[in-house]
PADRENNU-440044 format. One record per residue: residue number from 1; residue in one letter; x, y, z of N, C-alpha, C in turn. Coordinates in pm, 1 decimal, padded with zeros to 6 digits, always signed. Atoms other than C-alpha are relative to their C-alpha. Last residue first. Example, Ala and Ser with C-alpha at 12.3 -4.5 7.8 and 13.67 -1.06 7.14 Angstrom:
+------+-------+----------+----------+----------+----------+----------+----------+----------+----------+----------+
! zafi ! lotor !    neast !   nnorth !      nup !   caeast !  canorth !     caup !    ceast !   cnorth !      cup !
+------+-------+----------+----------+----------+----------+----------+----------+----------+----------+----------+
!    2 !     S ! -00082.0 ! -00119.0 ! -00006.0 ! +01367.0 ! -00106.0 ! +00714.0 ! -00077.0 ! +00109.0 ! +00073.0 !
!    1 !     A ! +00089.0 ! -00119.0 ! +00000.0 ! +01230.0 ! -00450.0 ! +00780.0 ! +00090.0 ! +00120.0 ! +00000.0 !
+------+-------+----------+----------+----------+----------+----------+----------+----------+----------+----------+
# end
This chain:
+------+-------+----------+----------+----------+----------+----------+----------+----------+----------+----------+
! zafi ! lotor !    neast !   nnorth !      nup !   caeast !  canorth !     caup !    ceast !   cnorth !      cup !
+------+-------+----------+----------+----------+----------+----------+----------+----------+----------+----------+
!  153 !     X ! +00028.1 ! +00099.5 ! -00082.3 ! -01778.8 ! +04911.3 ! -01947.7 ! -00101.4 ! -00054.5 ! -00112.2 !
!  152 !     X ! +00155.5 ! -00013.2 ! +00064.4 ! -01599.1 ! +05105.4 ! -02267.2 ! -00041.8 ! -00119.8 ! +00160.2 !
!  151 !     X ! +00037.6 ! +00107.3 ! -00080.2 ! -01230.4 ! +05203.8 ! -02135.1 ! -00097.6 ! -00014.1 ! +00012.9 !
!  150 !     X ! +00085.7 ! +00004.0 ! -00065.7 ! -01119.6 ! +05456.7 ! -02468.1 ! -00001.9 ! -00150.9 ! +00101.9 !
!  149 !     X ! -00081.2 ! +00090.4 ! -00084.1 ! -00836.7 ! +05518.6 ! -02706.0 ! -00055.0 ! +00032.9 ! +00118.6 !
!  148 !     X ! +00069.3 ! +00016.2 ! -00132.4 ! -00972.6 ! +05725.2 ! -02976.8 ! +00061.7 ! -00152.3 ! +00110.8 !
!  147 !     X ! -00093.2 ! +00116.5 ! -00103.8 ! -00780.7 ! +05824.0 ! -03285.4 ! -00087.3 ! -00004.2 ! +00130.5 !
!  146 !     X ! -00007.9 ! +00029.0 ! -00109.1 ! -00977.3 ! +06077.1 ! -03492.7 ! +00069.7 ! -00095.1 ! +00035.4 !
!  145 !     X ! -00016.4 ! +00102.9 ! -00070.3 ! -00907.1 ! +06169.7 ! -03879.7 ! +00022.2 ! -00013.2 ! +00192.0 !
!  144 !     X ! +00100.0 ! -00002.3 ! -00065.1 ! -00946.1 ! +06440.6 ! -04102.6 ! -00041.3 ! -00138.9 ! +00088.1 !
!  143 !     X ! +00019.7 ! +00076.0 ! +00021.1 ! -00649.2 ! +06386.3 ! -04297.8 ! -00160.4 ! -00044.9 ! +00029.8 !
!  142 !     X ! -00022.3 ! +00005.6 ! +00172.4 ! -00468.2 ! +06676.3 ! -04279.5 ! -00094.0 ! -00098.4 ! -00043.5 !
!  141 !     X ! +00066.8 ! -00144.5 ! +00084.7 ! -00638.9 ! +06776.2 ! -03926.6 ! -00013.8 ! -00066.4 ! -00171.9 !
!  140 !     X ! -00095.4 ! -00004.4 ! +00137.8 ! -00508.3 ! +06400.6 ! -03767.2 ! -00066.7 ! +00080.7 ! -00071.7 !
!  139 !     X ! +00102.7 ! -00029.7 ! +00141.6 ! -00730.9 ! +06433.0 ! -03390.7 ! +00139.0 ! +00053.1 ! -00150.7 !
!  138 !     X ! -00151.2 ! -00053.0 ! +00053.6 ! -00621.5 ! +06270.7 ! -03058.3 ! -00093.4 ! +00041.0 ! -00144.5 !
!  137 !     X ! +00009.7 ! -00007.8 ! +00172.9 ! -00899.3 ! +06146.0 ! -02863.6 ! +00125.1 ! +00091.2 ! -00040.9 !
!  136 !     X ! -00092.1 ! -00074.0 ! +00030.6 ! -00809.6 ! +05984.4 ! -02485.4 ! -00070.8 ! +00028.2 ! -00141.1 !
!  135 !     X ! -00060.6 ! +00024.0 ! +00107.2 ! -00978.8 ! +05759.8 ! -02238.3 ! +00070.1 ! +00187.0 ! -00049.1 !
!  134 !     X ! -00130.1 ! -00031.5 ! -00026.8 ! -01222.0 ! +05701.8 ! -01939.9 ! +00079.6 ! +00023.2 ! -00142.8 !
!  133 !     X ! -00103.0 ! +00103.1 ! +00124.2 ! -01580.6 ! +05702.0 ! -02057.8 ! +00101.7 ! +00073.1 ! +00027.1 !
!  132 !     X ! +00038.9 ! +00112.9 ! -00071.2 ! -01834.4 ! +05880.5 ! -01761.7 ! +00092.1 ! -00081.4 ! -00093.5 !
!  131 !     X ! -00075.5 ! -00007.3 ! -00127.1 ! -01719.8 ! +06218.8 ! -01911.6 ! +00027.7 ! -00167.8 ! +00057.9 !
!  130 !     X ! +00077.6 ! +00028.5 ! -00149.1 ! -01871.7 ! +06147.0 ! -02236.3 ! +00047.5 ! +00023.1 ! +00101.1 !
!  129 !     X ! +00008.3 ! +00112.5 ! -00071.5 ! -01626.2 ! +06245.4 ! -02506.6 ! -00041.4 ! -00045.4 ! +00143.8 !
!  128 !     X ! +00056.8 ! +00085.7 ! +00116.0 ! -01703.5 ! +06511.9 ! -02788.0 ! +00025.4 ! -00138.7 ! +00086.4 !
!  127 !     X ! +00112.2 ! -00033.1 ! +00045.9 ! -01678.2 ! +06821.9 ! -02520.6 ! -00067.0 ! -00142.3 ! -00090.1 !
!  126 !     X ! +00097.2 ! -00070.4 ! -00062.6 ! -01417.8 ! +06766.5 ! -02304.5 ! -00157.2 ! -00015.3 ! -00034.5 !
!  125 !     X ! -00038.3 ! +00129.2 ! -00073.9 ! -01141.6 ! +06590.1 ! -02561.4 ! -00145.0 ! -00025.3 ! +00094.9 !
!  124 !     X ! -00010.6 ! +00085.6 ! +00167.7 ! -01184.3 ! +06883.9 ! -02800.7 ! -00063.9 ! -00151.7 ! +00069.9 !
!  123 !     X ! +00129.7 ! -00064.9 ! +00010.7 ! -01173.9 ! +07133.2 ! -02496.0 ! -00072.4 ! -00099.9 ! -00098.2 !
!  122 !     X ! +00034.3 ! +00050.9 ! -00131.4 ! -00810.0 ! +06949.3 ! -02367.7 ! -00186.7 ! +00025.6 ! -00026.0 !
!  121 !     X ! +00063.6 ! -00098.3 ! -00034.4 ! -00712.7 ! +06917.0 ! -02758.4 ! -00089.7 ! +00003.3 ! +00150.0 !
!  120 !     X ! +00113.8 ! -00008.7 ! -00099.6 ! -00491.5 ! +06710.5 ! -02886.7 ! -00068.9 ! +00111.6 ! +00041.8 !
!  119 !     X ! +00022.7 ! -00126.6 ! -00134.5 ! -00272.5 ! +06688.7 ! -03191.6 ! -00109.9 ! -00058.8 ! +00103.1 !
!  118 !     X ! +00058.9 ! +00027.8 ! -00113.1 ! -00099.0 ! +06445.2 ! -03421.1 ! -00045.3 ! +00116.9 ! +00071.0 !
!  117 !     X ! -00002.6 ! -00135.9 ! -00077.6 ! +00061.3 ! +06534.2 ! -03743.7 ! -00114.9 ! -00055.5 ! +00075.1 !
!  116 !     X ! +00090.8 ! -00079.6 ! -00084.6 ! +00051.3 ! +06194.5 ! -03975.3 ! +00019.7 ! +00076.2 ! +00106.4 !
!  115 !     X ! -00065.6 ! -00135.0 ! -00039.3 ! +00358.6 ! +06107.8 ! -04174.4 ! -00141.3 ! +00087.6 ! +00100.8 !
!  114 !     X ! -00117.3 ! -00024.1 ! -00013.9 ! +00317.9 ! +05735.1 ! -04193.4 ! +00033.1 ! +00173.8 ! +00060.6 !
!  113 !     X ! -00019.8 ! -00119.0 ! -00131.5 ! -00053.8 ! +05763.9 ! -04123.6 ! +00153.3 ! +00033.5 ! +00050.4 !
!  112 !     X ! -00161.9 ! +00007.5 ! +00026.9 ! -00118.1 ! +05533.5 ! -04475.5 ! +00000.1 ! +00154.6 ! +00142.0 !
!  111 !     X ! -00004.3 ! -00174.6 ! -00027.7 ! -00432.5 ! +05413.9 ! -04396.0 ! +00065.1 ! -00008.4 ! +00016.3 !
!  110 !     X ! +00052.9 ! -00100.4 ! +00117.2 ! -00492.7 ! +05060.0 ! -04584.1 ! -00001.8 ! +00122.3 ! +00081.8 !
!  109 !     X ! -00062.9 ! +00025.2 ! +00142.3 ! -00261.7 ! +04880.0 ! -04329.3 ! -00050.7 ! +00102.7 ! -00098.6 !
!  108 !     X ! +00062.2 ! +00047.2 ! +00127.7 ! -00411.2 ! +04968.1 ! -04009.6 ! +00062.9 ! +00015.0 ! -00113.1 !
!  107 !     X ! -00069.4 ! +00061.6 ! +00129.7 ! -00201.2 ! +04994.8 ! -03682.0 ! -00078.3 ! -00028.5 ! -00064.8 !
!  106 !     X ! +00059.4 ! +00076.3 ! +00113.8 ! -00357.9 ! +05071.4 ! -03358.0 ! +00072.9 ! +00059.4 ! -00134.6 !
!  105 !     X ! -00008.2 ! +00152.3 ! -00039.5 ! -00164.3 ! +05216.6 ! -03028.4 ! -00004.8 ! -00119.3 ! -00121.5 !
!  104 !     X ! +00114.9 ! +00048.9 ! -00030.2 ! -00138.6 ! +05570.3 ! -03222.7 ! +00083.2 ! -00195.5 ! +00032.1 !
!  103 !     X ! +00062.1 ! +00088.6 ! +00137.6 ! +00221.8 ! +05704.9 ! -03288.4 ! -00144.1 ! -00106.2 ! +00118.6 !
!  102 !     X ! +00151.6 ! +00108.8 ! -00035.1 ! +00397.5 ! +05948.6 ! -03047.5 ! -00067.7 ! -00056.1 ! -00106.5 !
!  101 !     X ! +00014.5 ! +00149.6 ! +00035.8 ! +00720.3 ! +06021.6 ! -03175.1 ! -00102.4 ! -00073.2 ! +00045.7 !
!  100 !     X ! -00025.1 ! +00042.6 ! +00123.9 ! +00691.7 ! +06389.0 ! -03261.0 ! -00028.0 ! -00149.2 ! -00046.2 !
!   99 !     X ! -00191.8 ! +00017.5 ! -00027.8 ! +00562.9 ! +06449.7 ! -02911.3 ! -00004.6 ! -00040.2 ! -00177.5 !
!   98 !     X ! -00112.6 ! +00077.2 ! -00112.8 ! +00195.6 ! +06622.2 ! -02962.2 ! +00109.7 ! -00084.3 ! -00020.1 !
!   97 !     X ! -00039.1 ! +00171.8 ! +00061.2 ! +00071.2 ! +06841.2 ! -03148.8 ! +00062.3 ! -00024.9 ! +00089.6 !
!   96 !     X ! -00151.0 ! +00031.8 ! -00061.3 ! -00155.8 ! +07104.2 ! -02920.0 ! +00055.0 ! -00097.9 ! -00051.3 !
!   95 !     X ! -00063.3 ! +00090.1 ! -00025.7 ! -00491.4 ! +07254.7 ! -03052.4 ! +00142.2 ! -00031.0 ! +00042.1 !
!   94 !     X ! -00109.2 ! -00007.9 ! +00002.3 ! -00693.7 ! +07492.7 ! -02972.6 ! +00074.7 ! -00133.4 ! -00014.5 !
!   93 !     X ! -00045.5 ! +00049.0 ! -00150.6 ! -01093.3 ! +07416.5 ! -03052.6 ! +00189.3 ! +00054.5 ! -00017.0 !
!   92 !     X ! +00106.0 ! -00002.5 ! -00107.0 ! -01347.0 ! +07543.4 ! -03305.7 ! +00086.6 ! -00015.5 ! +00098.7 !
!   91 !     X ! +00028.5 ! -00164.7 ! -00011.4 ! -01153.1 ! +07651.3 ! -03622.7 ! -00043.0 ! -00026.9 ! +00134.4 !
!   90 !     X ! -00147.6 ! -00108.9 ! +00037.8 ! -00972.7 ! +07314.5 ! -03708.4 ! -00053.9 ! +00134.3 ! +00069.1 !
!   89 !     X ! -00035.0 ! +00039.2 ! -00141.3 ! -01316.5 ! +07094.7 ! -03539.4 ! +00175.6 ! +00074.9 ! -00010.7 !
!   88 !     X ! +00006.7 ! -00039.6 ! -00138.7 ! -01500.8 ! +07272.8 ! -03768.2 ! +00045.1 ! -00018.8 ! +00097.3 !
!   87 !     X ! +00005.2 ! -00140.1 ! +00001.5 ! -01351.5 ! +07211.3 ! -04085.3 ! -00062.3 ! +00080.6 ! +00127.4 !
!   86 !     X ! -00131.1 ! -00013.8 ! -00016.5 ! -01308.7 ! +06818.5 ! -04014.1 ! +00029.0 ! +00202.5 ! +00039.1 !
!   85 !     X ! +00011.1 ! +00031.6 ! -00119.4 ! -01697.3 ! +06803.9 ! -03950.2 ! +00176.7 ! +00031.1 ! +00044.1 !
!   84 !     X ! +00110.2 ! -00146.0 ! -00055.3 ! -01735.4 ! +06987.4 ! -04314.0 ! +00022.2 ! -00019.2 ! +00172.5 !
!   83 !     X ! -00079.7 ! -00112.8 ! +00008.8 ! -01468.8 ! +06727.6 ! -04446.4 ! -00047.9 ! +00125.9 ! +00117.6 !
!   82 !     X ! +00061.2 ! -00131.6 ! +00149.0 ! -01670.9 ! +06457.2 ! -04339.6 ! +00060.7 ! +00093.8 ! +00003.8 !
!   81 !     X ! +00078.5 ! -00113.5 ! +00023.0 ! -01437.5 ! +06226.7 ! -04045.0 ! -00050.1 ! +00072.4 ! -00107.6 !
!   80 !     X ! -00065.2 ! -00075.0 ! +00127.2 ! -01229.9 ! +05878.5 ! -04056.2 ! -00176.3 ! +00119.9 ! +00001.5 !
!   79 !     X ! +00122.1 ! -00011.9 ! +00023.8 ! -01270.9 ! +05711.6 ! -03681.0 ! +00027.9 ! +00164.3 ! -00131.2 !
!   78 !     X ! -00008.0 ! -00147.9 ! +00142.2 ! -00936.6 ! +05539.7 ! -03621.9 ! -00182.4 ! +00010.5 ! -00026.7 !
!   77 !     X ! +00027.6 ! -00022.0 ! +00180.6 ! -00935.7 ! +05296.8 ! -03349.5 ! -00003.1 ! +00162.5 ! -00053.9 !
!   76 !     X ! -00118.2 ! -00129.1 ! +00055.2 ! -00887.8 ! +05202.5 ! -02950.4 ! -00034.4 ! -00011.1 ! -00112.3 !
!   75 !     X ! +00044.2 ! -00039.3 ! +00189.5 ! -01149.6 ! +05006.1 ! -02760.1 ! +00077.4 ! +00144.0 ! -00041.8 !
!   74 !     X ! -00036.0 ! -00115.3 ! +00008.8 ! -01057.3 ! +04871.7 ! -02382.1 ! +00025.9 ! +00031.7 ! -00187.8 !
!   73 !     X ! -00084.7 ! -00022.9 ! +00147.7 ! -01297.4 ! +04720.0 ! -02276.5 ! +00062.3 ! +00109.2 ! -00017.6 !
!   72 !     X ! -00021.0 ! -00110.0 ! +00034.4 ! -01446.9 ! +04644.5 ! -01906.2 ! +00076.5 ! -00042.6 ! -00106.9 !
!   71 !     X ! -00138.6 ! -00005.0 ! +00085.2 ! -01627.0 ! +04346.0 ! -01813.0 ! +00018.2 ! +00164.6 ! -00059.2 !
!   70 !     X ! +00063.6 ! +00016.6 ! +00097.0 ! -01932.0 ! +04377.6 ! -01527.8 ! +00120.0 ! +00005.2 ! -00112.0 !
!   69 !     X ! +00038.8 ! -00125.5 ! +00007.8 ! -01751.8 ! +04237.7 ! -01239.1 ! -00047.5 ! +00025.3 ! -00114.2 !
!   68 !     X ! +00011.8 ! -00038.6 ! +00110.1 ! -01756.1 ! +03897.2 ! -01057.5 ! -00051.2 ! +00124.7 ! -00067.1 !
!   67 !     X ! +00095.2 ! +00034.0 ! +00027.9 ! -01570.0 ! +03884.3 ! -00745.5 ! -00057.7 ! +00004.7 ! -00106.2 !
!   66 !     X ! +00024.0 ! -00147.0 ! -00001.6 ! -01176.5 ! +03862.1 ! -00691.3 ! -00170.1 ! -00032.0 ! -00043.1 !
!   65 !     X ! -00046.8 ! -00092.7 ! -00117.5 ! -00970.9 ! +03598.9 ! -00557.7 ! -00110.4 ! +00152.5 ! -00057.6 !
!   64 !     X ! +00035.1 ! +00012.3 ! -00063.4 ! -01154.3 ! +03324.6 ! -00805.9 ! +00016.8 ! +00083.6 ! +00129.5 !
!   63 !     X ! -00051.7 ! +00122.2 ! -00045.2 ! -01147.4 ! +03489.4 ! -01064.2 ! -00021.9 ! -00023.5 ! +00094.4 !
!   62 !     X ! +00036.3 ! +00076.2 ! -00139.9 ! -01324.0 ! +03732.2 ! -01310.6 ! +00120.4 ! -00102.0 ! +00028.1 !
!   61 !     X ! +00060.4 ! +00137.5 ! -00010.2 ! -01131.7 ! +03948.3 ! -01573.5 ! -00068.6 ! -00060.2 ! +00138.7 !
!   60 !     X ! +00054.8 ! +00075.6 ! -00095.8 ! -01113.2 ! +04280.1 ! -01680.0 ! -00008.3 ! -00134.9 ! +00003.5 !
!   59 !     X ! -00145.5 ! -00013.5 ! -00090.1 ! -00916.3 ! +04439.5 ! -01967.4 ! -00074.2 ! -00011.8 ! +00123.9 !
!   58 !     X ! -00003.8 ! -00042.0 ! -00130.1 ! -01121.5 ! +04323.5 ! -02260.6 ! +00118.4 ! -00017.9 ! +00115.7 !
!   57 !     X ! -00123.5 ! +00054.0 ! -00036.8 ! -00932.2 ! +04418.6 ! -02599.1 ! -00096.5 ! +00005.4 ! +00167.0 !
!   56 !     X ! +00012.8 ! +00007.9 ! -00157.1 ! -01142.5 ! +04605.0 ! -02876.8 ! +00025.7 ! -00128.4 ! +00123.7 !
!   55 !     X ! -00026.9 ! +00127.3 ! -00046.6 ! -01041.9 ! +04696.0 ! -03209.6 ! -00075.5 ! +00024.5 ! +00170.3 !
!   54 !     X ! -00046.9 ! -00010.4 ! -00099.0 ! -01145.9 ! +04991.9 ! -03431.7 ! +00028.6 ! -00140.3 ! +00075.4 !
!   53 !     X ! -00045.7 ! +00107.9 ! -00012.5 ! -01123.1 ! +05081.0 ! -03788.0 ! +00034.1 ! +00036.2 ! +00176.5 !
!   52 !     X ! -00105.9 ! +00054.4 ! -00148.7 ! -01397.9 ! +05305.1 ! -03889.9 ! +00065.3 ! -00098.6 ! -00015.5 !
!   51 !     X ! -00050.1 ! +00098.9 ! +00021.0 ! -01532.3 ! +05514.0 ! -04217.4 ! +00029.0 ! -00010.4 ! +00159.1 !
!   50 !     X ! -00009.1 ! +00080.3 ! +00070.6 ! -01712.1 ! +05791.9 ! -04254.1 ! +00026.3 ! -00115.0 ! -00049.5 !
!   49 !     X ! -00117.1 ! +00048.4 ! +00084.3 ! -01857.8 ! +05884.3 ! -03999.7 ! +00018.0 ! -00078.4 ! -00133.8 !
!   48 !     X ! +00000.1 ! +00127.7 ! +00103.1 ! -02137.1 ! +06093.9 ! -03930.3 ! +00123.7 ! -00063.3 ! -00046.5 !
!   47 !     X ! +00168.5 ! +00010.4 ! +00106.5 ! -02161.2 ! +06308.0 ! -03641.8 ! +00045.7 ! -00125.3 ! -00054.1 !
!   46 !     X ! -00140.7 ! +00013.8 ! +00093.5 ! -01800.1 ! +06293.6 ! -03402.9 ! -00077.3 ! +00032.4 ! -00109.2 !
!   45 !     X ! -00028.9 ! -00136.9 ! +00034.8 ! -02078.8 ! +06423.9 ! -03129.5 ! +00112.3 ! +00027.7 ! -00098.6 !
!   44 !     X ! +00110.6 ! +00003.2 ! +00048.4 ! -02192.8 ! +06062.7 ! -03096.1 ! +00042.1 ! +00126.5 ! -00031.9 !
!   43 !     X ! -00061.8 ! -00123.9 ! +00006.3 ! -01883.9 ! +05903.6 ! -02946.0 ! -00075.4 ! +00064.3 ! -00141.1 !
!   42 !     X ! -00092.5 ! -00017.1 ! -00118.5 ! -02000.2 ! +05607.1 ! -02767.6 ! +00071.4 ! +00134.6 ! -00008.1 !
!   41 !     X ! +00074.5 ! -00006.0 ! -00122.5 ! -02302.3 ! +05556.5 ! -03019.0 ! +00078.5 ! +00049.7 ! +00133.8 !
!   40 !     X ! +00085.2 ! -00144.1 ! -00024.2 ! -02069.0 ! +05687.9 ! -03293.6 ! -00127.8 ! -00011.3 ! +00073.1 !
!   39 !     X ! -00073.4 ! -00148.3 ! -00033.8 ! -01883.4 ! +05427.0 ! -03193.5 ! -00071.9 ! +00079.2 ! -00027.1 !
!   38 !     X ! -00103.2 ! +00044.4 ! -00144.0 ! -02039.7 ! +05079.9 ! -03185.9 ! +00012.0 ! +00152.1 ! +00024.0 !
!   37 !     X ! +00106.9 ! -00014.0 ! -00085.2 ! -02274.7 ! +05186.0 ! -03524.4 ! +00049.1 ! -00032.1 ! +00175.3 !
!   36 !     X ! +00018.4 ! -00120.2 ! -00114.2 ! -01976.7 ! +05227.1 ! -03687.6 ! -00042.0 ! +00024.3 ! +00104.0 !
!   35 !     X ! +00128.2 ! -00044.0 ! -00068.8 ! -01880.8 ! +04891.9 ! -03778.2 ! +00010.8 ! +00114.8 ! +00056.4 !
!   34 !     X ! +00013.0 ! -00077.4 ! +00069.6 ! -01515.3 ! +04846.7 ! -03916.1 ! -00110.2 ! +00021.4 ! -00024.4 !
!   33 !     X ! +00150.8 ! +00003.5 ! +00011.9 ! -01351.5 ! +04600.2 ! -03669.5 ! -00063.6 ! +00151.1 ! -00087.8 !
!   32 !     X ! -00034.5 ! -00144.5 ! +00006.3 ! -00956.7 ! +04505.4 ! -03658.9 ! -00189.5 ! +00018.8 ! -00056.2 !
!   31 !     X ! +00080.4 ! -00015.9 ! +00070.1 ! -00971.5 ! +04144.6 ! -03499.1 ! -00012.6 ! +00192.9 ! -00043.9 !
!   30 !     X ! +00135.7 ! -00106.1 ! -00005.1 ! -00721.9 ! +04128.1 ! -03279.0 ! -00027.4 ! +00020.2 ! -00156.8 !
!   29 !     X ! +00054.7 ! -00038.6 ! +00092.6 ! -00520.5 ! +03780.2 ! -03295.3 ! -00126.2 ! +00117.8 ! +00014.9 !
!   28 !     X ! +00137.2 ! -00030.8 ! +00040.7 ! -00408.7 ! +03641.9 ! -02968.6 ! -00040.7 ! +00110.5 ! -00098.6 !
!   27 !     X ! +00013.6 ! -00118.9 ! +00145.6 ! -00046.5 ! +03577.6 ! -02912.8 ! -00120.8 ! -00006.1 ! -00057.4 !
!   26 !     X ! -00004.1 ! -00138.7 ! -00046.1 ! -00000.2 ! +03383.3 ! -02586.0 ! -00052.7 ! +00102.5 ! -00121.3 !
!   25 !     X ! +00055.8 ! -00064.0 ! +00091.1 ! -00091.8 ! +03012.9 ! -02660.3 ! -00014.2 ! +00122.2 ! +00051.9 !
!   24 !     X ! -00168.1 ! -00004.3 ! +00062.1 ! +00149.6 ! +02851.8 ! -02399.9 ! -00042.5 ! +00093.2 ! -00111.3 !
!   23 !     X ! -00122.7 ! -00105.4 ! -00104.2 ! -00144.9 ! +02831.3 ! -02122.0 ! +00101.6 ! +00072.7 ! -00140.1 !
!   22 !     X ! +00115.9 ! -00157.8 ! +00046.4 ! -00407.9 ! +02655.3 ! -02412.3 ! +00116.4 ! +00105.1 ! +00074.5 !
!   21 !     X ! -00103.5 ! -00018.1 ! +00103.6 ! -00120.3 ! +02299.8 ! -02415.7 ! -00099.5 ! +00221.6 ! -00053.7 !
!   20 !     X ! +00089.5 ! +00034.4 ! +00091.3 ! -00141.1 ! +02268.2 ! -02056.7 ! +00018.0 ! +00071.2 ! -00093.3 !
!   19 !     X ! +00130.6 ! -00092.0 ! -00000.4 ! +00143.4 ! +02383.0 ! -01796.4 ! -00085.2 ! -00073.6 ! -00139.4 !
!   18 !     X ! +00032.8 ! -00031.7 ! +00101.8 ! +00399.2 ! +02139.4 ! -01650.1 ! -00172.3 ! +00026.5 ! -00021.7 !
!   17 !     X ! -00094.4 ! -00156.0 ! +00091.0 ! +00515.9 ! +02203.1 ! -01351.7 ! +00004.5 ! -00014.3 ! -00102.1 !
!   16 !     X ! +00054.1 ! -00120.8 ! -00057.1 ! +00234.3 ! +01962.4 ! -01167.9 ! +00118.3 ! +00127.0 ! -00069.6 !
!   15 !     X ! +00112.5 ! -00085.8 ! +00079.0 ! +00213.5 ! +01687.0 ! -01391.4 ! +00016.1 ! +00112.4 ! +00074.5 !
!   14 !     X ! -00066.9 ! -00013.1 ! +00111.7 ! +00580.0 ! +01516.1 ! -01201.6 ! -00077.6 ! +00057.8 ! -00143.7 !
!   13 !     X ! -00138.9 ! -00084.5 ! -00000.7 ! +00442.2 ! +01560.4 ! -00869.7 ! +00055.2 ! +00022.5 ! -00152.6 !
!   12 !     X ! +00043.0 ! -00156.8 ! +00007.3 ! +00131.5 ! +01373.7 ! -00961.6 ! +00070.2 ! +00092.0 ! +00006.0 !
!   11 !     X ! +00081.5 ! -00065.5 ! +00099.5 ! +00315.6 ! +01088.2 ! -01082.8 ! -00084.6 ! +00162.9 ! +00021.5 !
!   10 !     X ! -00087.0 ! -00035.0 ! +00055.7 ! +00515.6 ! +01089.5 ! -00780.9 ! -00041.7 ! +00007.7 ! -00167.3 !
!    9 !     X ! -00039.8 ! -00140.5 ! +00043.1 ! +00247.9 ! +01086.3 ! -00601.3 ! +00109.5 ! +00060.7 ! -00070.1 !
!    8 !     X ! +00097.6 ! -00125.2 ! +00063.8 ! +00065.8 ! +00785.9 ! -00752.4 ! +00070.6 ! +00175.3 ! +00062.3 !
!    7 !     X ! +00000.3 ! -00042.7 ! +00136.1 ! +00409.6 ! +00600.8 ! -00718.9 ! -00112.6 ! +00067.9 ! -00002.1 !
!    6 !     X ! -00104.8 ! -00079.9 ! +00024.7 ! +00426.8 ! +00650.2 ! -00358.1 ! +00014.7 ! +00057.7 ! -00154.2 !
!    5 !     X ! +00066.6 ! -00095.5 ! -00104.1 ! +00067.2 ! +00536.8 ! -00237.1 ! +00152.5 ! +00111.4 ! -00057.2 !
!    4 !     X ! +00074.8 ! -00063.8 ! +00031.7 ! +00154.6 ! +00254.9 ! -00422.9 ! -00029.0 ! +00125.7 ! -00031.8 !
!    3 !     X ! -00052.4 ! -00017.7 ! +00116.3 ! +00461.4 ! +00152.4 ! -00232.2 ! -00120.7 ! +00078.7 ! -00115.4 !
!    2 !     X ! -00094.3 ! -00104.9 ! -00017.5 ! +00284.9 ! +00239.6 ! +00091.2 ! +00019.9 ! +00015.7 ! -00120.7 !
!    1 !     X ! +00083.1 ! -00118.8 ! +00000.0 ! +00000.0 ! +00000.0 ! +00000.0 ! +00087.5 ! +00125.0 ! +00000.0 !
+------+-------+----------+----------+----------+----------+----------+----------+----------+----------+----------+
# end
């Protein structure tokens, strides 16, 4: 019985530092998403867009040390603006470019943002993004183009 009693733990001992084959799978594939109707519900004062590419990445999880919460996202993308919406948001607010080398989180292939001029705007930021939604808009003039980098519950 002893002897037994030895080999089953030494089998179990010898499963326990190795991890299963889902653990090792780190590099998860974001989906780059190009539905408006998401965003200009979340950011409704952008008006009509023209185009979107946004992703979204939840950054909550349940476990067992912690209780269960409602999931939080965190949704970053390009939201491509109407000229006429571009032309007001140049005259309407101050803007500030920011660091030379700052470059948006998100990466899309078909928009070429190689040389894109970045700015912010603290009134810009204020006015076109809910209070109650944590985050950031950045706005590309030449191009007429938003950046948003938001924590959606």
């Amino acid at each position: 019985m002893k002897h037994i009693l030895c080999v089953v733990l030494t089998f179990l001992l010898a499963g326990c530092g190795k991890s299963s084959n889902q653990s090792n799978q780190t590099a998860v594939k974001q989906t780059v998403r190009t539905d408006t109707a998401p965003i200009v519900k979340r950011l409704p004062k952008l008006g009509k867009l023209q185009s979107v590419w946004w992703t979204s990445k939840q950054v909550t999880t349940d476990s067992a040390l912690s209780p269960p919460s409602k999931p939080a996202y965190k949704v970053c993308g390009f939201a491509q603006l109407e000229k006429a919406t571009v032309d007001e948001l140049v005259q309407q607010f101050p803007w500030q470019r920011t660091a030379t080398n700052w470059k948006p989180m998100l990466t899309v292939t078909n928009l070429n943002l190689d040389s894109a001029e970045w700015s912010q705007s603290a009134a810009f930021t204020k006015d076109f993004k809910p209070q109650q939604i944590p985050g950031e808009l950045f706005f590309e003039r030449q191009k007429g183009i938003v950046y948003f980098d938001l924590e959606i519950e």
